[in-house]
C-alpha positions, 0 to 999 in steps of 0.5 A, a space after each residue: 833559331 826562327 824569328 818567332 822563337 821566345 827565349 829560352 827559359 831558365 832551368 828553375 828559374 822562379 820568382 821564388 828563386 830569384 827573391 832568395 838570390 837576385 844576383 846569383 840568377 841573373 848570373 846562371 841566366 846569363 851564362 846558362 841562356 845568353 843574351 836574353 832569357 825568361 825568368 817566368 811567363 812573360 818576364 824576360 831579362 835582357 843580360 848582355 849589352 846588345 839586348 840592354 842597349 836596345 830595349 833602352 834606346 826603343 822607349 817608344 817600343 819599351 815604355 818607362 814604367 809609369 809610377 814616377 816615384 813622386 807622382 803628382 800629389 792630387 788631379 786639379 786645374 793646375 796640374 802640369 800638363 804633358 807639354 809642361 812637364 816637358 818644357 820642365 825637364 828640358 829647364 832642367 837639363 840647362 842645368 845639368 848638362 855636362 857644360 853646366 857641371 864643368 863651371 860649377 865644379 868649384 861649389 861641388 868640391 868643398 862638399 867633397 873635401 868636408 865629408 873627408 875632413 870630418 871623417 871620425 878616424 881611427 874607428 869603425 864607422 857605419 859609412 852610408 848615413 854619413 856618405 848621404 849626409 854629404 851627397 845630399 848637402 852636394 847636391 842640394 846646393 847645386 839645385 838650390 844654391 844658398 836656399 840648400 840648407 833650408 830645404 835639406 830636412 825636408 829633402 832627407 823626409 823625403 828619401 826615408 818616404 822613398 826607402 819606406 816605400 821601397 821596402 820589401 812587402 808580402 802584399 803589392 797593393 794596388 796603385 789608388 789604395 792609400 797604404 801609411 807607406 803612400 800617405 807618408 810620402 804624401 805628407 813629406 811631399 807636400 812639406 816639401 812643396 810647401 817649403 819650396 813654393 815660397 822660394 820660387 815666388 821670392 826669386 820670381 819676384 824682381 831680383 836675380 833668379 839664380 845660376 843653380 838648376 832652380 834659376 835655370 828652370 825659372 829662366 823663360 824659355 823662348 819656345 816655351 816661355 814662363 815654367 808655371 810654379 806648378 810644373 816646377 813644383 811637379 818635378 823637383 821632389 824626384 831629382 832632389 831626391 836622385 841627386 844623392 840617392 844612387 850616388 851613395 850606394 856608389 859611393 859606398 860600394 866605392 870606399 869599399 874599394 878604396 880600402 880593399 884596393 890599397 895600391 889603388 887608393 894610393 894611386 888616387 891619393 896622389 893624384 889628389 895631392 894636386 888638387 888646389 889648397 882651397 877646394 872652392 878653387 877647384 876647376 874643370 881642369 882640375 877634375 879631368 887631371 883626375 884620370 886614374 880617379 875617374 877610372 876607378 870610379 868608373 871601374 867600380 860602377 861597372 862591377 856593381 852598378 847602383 841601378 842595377 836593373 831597370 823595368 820596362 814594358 812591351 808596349 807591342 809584340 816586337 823582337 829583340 836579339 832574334 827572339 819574339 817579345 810579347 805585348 805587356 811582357 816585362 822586360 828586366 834590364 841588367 846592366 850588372 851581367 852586361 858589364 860582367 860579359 867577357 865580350 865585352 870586358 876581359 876578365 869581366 869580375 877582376 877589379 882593374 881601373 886601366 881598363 878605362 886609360 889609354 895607356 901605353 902598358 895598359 890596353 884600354 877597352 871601351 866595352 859597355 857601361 850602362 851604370 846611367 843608363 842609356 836612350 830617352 831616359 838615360 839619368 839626365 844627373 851622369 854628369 854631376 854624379 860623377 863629378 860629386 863621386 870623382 871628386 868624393 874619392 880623390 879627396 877621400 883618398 887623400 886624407 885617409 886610408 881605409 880598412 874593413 873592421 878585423 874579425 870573422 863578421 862581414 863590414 856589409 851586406 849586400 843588398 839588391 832590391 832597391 838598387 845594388 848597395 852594401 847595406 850597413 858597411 863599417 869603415 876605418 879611417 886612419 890619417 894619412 902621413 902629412 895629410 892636412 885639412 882643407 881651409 873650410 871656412 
């Protein structure tokens, strides 16, 4: 293999073939091709974990596409600037970071416990519209606190902008063109703004500015100083809507397996036995008692990771993995076929959570996991996803056990083009025995 040498192509690789089948081929290229192969003319696939974890971490030689997925709404004197918006995202990370979600466990739980406890039993219910319901009330309460509720309507206008925009079309329009899918987001996200801007003044006035990720961005920073309200107003569509967007196709993709899974669900039932009576009590301590539960959740992002493929762009001629890249190559990241590689993972397809414990009569592995990613633009949200998804299946699990409808028809299907999803999944729920509800208020 010279250093010039470009990847090898995929026998019948084609756009064509891979729209009919995105999971199917990214497999056979990577068991037919290795670590990276090439899909068409200039689109290569970084497969195994190596080539993935590289290409993320090289932001620099490997770009984020720039087509944020609410960009600013209009050019103006305002507009935030490059060192504003960075001044943003790191307000935003005071409140996102691990140590921040571990003392706030206790405003995340009680979401968690409501979404079980009001689960219609005995009946088969489509899952993921319900799933989202709760996610999103989750997570907007940890970005807005007691101003969530307010915001949630416009919250949900602003996810169904984003499915309409990112559902499959015959035409790929160019950016400046004012297509109804792009003048909708644009109306829901100057509703949205709108709502907002209102609140951000009143916590700006004299009074406290809160301890949620709102309040930590409205704190002035001493590098940074004030955030003006336009910056702010510039990023939180985005993570408003990230907040609950990729953990509910994990969550779906989990209730999944805690119904196809009986063993382990139960398993996580009794470590949720544990949790304290009042879900408003529970605790970081709390969550990392949690360890079979963590597992599993873990175990089921490795199998079927929401974002399942990320693009990024050759910013030069470069090399990765031995091979040549050339400049403005697309380059698809696939954590699915990474998490699939017997290098990496024995037994790559087999469902097994204590593959993630350090047990005595269980080896555990440390393979890779990049279900968020990994370098700059790794998901700044890991931590309160996983809270939010940790503590959605132990508390799940606890009340109910579920089941897939009987009959010949699939309970889903899988979906790929947005991120990887289990589209109109039907669940049961039956009551477990002595099971008993939450104090909810």
């Amino acid at each position: 293999m010279g250093p010039m040498q470009q990847p090898p192509r995929l026998p019948g690789g084609s756009f064509a073939a891979w729209s009919h089948d995105r999971l199917a081929v990214a497999r056979r290229g990577a068991e037919e091709c290795g670590d990276i192969w090439q899909l068409e003319p200039g689109v290569y696939v970084a497969a195994s974990a190596g080539p993935c974890e590289d290409v993320l971490r090289r932001a620099r030689d490997f770009p984020k596409a720039s087509a944020p997925l609410f960009p600013p709404l209009k050019p103006s004197s305002t507009a935030p600037t490059s060192e504003e918006r960075a001044h943003a995202h790191a307000a935003r990370m005071r409140g996102l970071r691990s140590q921040a979600v571990a003392a706030r466990i206790g405003e995340i739980a009680p979401g968690a416990a409501r979404f079980a406890d009001q689960w219609p039993t005995d009946q088969d219910v489509e899952v993921l519209p319900l799933v989202r319901h709760a996610l999103a009330e989750i997570g907007l309460r940890y970005l807005f606190s007691e101003d969530a509720p307010a915001l949630l309507p416009f919250a949900a206008r602003l996810f169904l902008a984003r499915e309409v925009l990112a559902s499959p079309s015959r035409w790929v329009w160019p950016r400046w063109v004012p297509t109804p899918a792009r003048r909708y987001r644009t109306r829901q996200q100057v509703a949205f703004t709108d709502a907002l801007r209102p609140v951000i003044r009143r916590r700006r006035s004299p009074g406290p500015l809160g301890d949620d990720v709102l309040g930590q961005m409205l704190q002035p920073s001493p590098h940074y100083g004030l955030l003006p309200e336009e910056a702010a107003l510039d990023t939180l569509p985005g993570i408003t809507v990230a907040t609950f967007e990729a953990p509910s196709r994990a969550a779906g993709w989990i209730l999944l397996h805690l119904a196809r899974y009986p063993q382990a669900a139960d398993r996580v039932a009794a470590e949720a036995a544990l949790l304290p009576a009042d879900p408003a009590a529970t605790t970081s301590e709390h969550l990392e008692s949690l360890r079979y539960t963590q597992a599993l959740v873990r175990e089921v992002l490795r199998l079927h990771p929401p974002s399942w493929l990320l693009t990024r762009q050759a910013r030069h001629r470069t090399q990765v993995a031995g091979y040549t890249i050339d400049a403005g190559s697309t380059v698809l990241v696939c954590p699915y076929t990474a998490h699939r590689d017997a290098r990496e993972h024995p037994e790559p397809d087999r469902f097994r959570p204590e593959r993630w414990l350090d047990e005595a009569d269980s080896p555990a592995t440390t393979g890779a996991f990049l279900s968020f990613g990994t370098g700059p633009h790794g998901c700044e949200g890991a931590a309160l996803a996983t809270a939010m998804l940790t503590l959605l299946t132990a508390q799940t699990a606890r009340r109910h056990q579920l089941s897939e409808p009987p009959g010949p028809e699939p309970s889903h299907q899988v979906t790929t083009f947005v991120g990887l999803a289990t589209a109109g999944l039907r669940l049961r729920a039956t009551l477990r025995e002595n099971a008993v509800p939450y104090p909810l208020g």
